[in-house]
C-alpha positions in Angstrom: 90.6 58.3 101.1 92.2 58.0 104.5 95.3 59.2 103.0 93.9 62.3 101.6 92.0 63.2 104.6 95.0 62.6 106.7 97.2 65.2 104.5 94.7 67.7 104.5 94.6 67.9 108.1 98.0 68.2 108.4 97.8 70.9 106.4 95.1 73.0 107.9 97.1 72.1 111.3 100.2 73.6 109.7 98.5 76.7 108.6 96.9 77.2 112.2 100.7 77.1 113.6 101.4 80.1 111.1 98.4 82.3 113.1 98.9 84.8 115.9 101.5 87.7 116.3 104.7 87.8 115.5 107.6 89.9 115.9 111.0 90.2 114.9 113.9 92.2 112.8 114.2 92.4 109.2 117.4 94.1 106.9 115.9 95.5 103.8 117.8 97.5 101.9 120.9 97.6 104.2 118.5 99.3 107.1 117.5 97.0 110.2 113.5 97.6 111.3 111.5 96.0 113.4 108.6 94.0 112.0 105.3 93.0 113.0 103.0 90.6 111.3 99.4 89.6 113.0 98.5 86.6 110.8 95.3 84.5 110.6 94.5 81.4 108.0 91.7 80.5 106.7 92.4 76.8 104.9 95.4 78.1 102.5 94.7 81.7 102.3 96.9 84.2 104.7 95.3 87.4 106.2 96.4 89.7 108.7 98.5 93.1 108.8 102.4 93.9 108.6 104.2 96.8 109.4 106.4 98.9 112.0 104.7 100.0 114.9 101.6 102.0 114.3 102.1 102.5 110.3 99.9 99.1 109.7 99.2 97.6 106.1 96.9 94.8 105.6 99.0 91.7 103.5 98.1 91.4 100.0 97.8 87.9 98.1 98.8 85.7 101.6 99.0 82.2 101.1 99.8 79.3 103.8 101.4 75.9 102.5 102.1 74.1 105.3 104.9 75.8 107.1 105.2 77.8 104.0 104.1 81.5 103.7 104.3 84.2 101.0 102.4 87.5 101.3 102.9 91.2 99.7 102.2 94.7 100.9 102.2 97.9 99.5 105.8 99.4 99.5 105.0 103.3 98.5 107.4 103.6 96.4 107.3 104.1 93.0 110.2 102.3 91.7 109.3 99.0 93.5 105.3 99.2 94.4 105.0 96.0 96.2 107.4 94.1 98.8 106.9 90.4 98.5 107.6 88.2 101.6 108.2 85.0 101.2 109.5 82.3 104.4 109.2 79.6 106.4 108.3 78.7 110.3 110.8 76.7 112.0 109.1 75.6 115.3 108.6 79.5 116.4 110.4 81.2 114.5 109.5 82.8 111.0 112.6 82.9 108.6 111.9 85.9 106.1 113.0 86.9 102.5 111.9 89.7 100.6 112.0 91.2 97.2 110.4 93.3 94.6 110.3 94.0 91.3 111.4 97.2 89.7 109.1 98.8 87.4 111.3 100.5 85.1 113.3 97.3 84.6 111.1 95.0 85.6 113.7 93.1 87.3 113.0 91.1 90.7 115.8 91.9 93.5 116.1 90.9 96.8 115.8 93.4 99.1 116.0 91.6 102.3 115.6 89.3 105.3 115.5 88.4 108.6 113.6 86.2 111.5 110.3 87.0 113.5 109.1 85.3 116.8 105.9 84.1 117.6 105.0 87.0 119.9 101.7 85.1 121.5 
């Protein structure tokens, strides 16, 4: 029972070090942009907004796995409707990959990546 309760809690610590702003560049689709993510966890599940400047989305499906992180947002495109982020924290800094899936083909392609700092 220790055990358990011992992994748990490093767990929920984990998923507290994921919360708060963070800022960094990302490459998608050959184009470098500027990203911001405000992030909050509750247990496993990841909320909070992404976006470039003013244009914010709120993050779809967000989940926190220790320092493991996946989210999605809206893309507003047709052809791919959803980006979906997926990365890791390495002390502070967030390492970021993202893809999507192409309707018409229904493959999933990489799109992108890049790094974000913990900006509080």
């Amino acid at each position: 029972m220790r055990l358990l309760s011992s992994l748990l809690l490093a767990l929920t610590l984990s998923a507290a070090t994921i919360a708060g702003n963070w800022t960094g560049q990302m490459t998608v689709v050959g184009k470098t942009r500027t990203l911001e993510l405000h992030l909050a966890t509750e247990g496993s599940k990841l909320t909070g907004s992404a976006g470039m400047g003013t244009d914010m989305v709120s993050i779809l499906d967000g989940k926190a796995e220790g320092s493991v992180i996946s989210f999605s947002i809206p893309s507003g495109a047709q052809d791919v409707p959803r980006l979906d982020f997926q990365g890791a924290i390495e002390g502070n800094t967030l390492k970021l990959t993202v893809s999507g899936k192409i309707i018409k083909t229904g493959d999933v392609v990489t799109m992108g990546e890049g790094s974000l700092q913990r900006a509080n």
